[in-house]
LODO-103562 format. One record per residue (C-alpha): residue in three letters; z, x negated, y. Coordinates in steps of 0.05 Angstrom, whole numbers, plus 5000, padded with zeros to 4 digits. Each point is the difference from the previous one (the first is absolute). Layout:
% residues N
alaZXY...
This chain:
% residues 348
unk135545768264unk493750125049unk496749475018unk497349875068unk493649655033unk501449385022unk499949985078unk494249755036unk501349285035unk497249735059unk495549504958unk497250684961unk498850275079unk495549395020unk497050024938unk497150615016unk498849915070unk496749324987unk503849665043unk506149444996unk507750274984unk502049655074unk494550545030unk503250554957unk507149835023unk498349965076unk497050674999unk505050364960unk505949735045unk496050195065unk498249195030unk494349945032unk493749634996unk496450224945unk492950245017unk499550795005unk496050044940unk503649554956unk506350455017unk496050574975unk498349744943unk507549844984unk503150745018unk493750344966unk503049564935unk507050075009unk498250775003unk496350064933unk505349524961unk505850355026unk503049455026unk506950025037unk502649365023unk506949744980unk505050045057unk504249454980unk493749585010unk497450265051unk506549915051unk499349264988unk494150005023unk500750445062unk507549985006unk500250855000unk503950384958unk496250725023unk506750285002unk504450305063unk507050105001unk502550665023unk508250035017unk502150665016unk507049895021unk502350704971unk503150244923unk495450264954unk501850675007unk498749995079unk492749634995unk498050554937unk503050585031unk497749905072unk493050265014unk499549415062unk500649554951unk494150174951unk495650045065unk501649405025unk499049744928unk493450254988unk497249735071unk502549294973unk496250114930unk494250235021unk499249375042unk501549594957unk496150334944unk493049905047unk501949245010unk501749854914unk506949885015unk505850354953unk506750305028unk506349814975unk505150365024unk507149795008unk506450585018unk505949695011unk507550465003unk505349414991unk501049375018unk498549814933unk493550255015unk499149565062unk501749424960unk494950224942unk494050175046unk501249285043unk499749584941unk493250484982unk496949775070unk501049304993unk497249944930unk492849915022unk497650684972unk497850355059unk495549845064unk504450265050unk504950645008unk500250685033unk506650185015unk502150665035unk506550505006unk504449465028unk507050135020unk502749515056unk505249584947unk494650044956unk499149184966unk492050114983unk497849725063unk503749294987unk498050034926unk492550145025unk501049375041unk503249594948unk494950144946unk493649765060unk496450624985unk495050315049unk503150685005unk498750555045unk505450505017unk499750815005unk503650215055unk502749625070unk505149394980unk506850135013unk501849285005unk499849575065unk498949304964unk493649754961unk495550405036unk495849555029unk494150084944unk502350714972unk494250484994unk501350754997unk497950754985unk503850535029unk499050655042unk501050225066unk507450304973unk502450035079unk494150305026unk499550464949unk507050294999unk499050105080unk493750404990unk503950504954unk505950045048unk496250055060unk495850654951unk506850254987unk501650035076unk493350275019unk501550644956unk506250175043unk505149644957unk506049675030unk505149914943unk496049464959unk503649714946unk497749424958unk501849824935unk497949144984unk498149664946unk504249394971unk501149645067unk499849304971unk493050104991unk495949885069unk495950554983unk506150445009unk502649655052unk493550095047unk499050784981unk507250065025unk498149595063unk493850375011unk504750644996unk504749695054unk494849805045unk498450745010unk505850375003unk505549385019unk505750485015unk500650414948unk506050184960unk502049424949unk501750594957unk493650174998unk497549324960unk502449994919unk499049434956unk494050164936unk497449534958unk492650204994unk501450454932unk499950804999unk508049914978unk501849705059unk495550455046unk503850494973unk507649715014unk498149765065unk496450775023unk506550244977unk504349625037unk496050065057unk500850814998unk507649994983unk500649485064unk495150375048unk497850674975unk496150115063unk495149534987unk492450255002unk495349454980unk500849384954unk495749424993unk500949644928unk498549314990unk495650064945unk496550644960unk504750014929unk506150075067unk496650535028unk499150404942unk507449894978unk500550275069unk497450544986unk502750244936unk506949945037unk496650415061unk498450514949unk506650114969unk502650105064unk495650575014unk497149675064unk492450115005unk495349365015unk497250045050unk502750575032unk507849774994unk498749224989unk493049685006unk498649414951unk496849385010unk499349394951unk497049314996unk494749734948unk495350614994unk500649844914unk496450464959unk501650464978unk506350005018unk498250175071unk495350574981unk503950294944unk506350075035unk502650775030unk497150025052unk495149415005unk503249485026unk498249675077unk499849244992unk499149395027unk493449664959unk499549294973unk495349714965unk503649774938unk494749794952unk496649695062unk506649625012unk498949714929unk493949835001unk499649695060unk505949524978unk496549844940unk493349795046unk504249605044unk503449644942unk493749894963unk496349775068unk505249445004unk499649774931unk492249885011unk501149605055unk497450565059unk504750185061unk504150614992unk494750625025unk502950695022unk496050624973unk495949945062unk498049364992unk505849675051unk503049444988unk507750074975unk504349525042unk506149724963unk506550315003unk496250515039unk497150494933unk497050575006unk501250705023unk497350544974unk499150615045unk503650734973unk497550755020unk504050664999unk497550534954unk502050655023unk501250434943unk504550664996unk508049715008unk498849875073
C-alpha cells in the first residue's frame, strides 16, 4: 500500500507563519481583522505547506457549503443532447468556478425525480439553487420554497403566487420573436408561419406572443406545435406544408427547430430562401452557422444568461442587493431582461 504525507493542519500553518491557530483560521475562512501583514504571512505559509482546509470544518465556521444547486427541469437525454443547455451550463460554471464554489447539478425526468432532488435541497448541502427549463405544472418552485433556499430562476415564472421575492434571468423572448417577424415582413413575405416551442414553457409562450403581436390575423393554420428539438421542427414544418403549401417564410422558435425545418424544406425540393426564408431563435453555435444555408436567428446570450444567474445568486448569499450586469439594482419579482439581436445570415 502507498503511503501518503500526512496533511498539513492549521496548527502546522501558524507554526510557520508565527502566528496563533485563531489568526490562521480567520484568514483561511475569509473574516476580517487581521492586520494586512499578518494575513500575508499566513497565505505565504499555507502556500508553501500545501495546505487545503477541511470543508466540513470550515462550514461550521462560516456556515457555507461552496456549493450551488443547479435543477434543470429536463431528462438527461434533453440537457446532454441540447447545445442551449451546455451554454447555459458553462456560463453557470465559469461563475462559479471564479467565486470557489462547486456545481452540483441535479436533472430530474419523473416524479420520482422531483421527490429525490427536494429531499437533496433540504439536506443542508448546498448554498442556494439555480433552477431553469420550467414547465408551468412543474413542482420545483414549491420544493425551492419548502427547502428555504436562496434560488434564482432561469427564465420568466410561470406562476402567479410567491412572487413577491422571486429574482429572475430571462431574455427579451417577445421582443425578440417580433424583430424576426417584423425582418420576415420587411423582405416581402406575407405567408409567415411559425412553428413554437413547448408552450408550457413561458419562453415559448412569449416568442409565440411576440409572433402574434406582429402579424395578429394570420391564419391559425399557419402556427404548429414543436418542442424546441430538430424532431419536432421537422413534424411540425411538415405539417405546416401538407396544411398550407403556399407558405413562404417560417420563423422557428429556437435554432435545433429551424434546422429540422430545414431538412424537411429540403426534401421537399423547396429552396431557402428563394421558396421559404428561415429564421430561428438562440443564434447557438454552431448550429446556426453550420446549417444549409446559414441560418438567420434571433441572438441570446446564453452563457451570459448563466452567468449572470450565478452573480445574482452568489450576490445574495454575501449579503449585497441583487446587481444587474450594468450595475442596476434588480427589484424583486421584477428580474432581469436581457436584450436579443437578429443576425442576418443566408435563410432569410
Amino acid at each position: 500500500m502507498t503511503q501518503t504525507a500526512p496533511r498539513p493542519t492549521l496548527e502546522a500553518v501558524a507554526e510557520r507563519a508565527g502566528v496563533s491557530r485563531a489568526t490562521v483560521s480567520r484568514v483561511v475562512n475569509g473574516a476580517h481583522g487581521v492586520r494586512e501583514a499578518l494575513a500575508e504571512r499566513v497565505r505565504r505559509a499555507v502556500e508553501e505547506l500545501g495546505y487545503v482546509p477541511n470543508q466540513a470544518a470550515r462550514s461550521l465556521v462560516t456556515r457555507r457549503h461552496q456549493a450551488v444547486a443547479v435543477v434543470a427541469a429536463e431528462p438527461e437525454t434533453r440537457v446532454f443532447a441540447d447545445p442551449y443547455f451546455a451554454q447555459q451550463l458553462r456560463g453557470i460554471s465559469k461563475e462559479l468556478t471564479a467565486h470557489d464554489n462547486q456545481l452540483v447539478l441535479l436533472l430530474t425526468e419523473g416524479r420520482e425525480d422531483h421527490a429525490r432532488v427536494g429531499r437533496y435541497l433540504a439536506g443542508g448541502h448546498v448554498d442556494g439553487a439555480l433552477v431553469f427549463s420550467l414547465h408551468l405544472d412543474d413542482p420545483l418552485p414549491a420544493l425551492v420554497r419548502g427547502a428555504g433556499l436562496p434560488t434564482v430562476f432561469g427564465g420568466r415564472p410561470g406562476w402567479d403566487e410567491g412572487l413577491d421575492d422571486v429574482v429572475y434571468v430571462d431574455s427579451d423572448n417577445r421582443g425578440g420573436a417580433r424583430s424576426a417577424v417584423r425582418h420576415l415582413a420587411g423582405l416581402g413575405r406575407t405567408r409567415v408561419a411559425h412553428i413554437t416551442g413547448p408552450l408550457d414553457q413561458t419562453s415559448a409562450a412569449d416568442r409565440l406572443a411576440g409572433f402574434r403581436d406582429v402579424r395578429p390575423d394570420t391564419d391559425p393554420g399557419l402556427v404548429a406545435r414543436g418542442d424546441f428539438t430538430s424532431g419536432g421542427g421537422e413534424r411540425a414544418m411538415r405539417e405546416l406544408l401538407d396544411r398550407c403549401p403556399g407558405l413562404d417564410a417560417v420563423f422557428a422558435a429556437n435554432d435545433l427547430t429551424a434546422a429540422g425545418a430545414l431538412r424537411v424544406l429540403r426534401e421537399r425540393g423547396l429552396r431557402v430562401p428563394d421558396d421559404v426564408a428561415v429564421v430561428g431563435f438562440d443564434d447557438m453555435l454552431p448550429v446556426a452557422e453550420e446549417s444549409d444555408p446559414p441560418l438567420t436567428t434571433v441572438r441570446q446570450d446564453i452563457e451570459g444568461m448563466g452567468r449572470l444567474m450565478a452573480r445574482l445568486l452568489l450576490r445574495g448569499l454575501d449579503g449585497e442587493a441583487p446587481e444587474a450586469a450594468d450595475g442596476a439594482p434588480v427589484p424583486a419579482a421584477s428580474g432581469v431582461i436581457l436584450p436579443t439581436t437578429l443576425v442576418r445570415r443566408a435563410t432569410a
